[in-house]
C-alpha positions in Angstrom: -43.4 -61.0 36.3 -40.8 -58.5 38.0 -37.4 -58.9 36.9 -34.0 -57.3 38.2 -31.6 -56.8 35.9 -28.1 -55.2 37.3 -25.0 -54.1 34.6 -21.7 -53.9 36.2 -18.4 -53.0 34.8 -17.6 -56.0 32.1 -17.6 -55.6 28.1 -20.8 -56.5 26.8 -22.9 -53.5 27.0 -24.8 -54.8 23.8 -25.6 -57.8 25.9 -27.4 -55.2 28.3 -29.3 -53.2 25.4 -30.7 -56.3 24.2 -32.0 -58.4 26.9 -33.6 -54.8 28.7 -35.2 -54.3 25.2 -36.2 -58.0 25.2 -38.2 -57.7 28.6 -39.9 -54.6 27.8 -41.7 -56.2 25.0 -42.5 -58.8 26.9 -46.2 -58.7 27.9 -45.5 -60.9 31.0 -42.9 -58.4 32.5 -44.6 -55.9 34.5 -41.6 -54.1 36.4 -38.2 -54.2 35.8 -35.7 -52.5 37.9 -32.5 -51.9 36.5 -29.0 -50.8 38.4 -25.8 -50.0 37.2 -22.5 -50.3 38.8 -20.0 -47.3 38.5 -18.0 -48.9 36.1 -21.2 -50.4 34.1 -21.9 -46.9 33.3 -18.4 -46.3 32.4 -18.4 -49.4 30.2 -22.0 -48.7 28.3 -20.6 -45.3 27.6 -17.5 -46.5 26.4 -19.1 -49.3 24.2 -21.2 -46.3 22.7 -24.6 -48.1 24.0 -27.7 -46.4 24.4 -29.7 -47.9 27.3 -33.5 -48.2 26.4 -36.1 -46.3 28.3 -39.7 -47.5 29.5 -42.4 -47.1 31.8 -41.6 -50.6 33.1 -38.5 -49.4 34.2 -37.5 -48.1 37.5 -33.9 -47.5 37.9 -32.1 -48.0 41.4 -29.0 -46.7 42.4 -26.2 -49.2 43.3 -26.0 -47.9 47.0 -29.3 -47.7 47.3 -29.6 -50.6 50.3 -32.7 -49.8 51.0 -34.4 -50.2 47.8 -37.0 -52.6 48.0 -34.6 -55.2 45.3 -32.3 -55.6 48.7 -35.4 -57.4 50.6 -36.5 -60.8 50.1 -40.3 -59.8 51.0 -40.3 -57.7 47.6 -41.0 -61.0 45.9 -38.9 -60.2 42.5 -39.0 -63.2 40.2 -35.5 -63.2 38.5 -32.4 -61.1 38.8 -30.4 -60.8 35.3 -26.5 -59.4 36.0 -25.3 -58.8 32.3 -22.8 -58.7 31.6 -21.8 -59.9 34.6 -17.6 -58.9 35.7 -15.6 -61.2 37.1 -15.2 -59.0 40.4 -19.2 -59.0 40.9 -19.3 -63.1 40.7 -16.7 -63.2 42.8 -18.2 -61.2 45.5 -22.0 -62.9 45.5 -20.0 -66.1 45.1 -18.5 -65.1 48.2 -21.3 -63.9 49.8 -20.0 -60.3 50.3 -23.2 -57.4 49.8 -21.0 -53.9 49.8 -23.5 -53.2 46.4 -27.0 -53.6 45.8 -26.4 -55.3 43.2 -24.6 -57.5 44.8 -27.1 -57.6 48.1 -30.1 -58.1 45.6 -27.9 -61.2 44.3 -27.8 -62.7 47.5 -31.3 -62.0 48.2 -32.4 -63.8 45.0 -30.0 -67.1 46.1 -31.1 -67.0 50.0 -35.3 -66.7 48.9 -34.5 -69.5 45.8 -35.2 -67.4 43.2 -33.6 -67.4 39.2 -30.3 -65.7 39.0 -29.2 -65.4 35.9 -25.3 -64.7 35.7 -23.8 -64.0 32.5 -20.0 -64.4 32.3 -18.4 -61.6 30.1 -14.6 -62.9 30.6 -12.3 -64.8 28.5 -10.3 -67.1 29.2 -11.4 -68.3 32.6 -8.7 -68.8 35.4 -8.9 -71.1 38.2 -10.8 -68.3 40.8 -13.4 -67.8 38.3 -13.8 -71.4 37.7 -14.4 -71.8 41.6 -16.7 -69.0 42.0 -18.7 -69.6 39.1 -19.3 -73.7 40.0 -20.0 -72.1 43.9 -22.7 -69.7 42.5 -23.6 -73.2 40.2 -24.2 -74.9 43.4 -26.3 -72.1 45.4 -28.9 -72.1 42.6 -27.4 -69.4 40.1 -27.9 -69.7 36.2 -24.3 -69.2 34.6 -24.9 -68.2 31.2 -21.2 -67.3 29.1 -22.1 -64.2 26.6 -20.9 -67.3 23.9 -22.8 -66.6 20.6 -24.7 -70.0 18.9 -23.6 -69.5 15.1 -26.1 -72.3 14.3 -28.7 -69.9 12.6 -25.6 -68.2 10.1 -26.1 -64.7 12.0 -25.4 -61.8 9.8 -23.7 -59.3 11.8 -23.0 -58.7 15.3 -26.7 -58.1 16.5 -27.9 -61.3 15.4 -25.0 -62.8 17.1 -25.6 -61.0 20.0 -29.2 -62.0 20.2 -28.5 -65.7 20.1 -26.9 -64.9 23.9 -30.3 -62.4 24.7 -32.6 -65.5 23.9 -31.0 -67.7 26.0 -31.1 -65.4 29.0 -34.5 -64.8 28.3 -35.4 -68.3 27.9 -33.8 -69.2 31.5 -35.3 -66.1 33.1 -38.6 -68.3 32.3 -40.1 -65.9 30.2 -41.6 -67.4 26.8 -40.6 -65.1 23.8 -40.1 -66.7 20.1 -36.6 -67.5 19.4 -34.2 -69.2 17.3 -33.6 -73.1 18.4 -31.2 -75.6 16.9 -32.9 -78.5 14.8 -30.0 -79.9 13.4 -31.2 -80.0 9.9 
């Protein structure tokens, strides 16, 4: 499985850390190419986050238009945008490609492929509402970075994680994880 995932300029670099650290130990995930906007650097510095590094990794510069993630015959399997700012949803939501990671969003709604949008923003207003149901209705996965406090998490990593799964999960990759019995 190759998976995309792009960080652009919302809070929620932890968000980031976690689900690239996820994939890599994921035996299914061969390639993972990873781009940052300008101000998702900016924001993983500011949050004091430390990337992870790996083979699997191949790191694409956001103006990069002709890296093989802006094409639809590079057949990736899922694009992950977290944490996902309100200004990037609203341009794949609009269809506007000025980034790569916004062209390699498009690509992955126009070839049916799982994108996996998650929603660092609180509260919502109307326009956010509207472009998150319109990337809803092209096929996009809109996933809030909402922590489950089901399984009592004990700090802010745990509570991270419970997000992490949940991505991973609807990327359709098969890790163990923490799931709500009700008991």
């Amino acid at each position: 499985m190759r998976v995309i995932v792009a960080i652009t300029g919302a809070s929620g670099a932890i968000y980031a850390r976690q689900t690239l650290q996820q994939l890599i130990s994921a035996d299914e995930v061969e390639q993972i190419a990873l781009v940052l906007s300008e101000k998702g650097e900016q924001v993983v510095a500011f949050e004091k986050e430390s990337l992870p590094s790996s083979e699997k990794i191949v790191r694409y510069a956001n103006d990069d238009m002709f890296s093989p993630i802006a094409s639809g015959s590079a057949n990736w399997d899922a694009m992950i945008i977290v944490p996902a700012s309100m200004g990037s949803i609203g341009r794949i939501a609009s269809g506007v490609s000025l980034s790569l990671i916004e062209r390699a969003a498009d690509v992955m709604l126009k070839e049916r492929r799982r994108l996996i949008v998650v929603a660092r923003e609180t509260p919502y207003s109307l326009i956010h509402l509207r472009n998150m149901t319109t990337l809803t209705e092209a096929g996009a996965i809109v996933l809030p970075a909402s922590p489950s406090f089901y399984a009592h998490p004990e700090g802010l990593e745990q509570a991270t994680m419970t997000v992490v799964e949940r991505i991973i999960a609807h990327a359709g990759i098969q890790m163990p994880h923490y799931s709500f019995s009700g008991k």
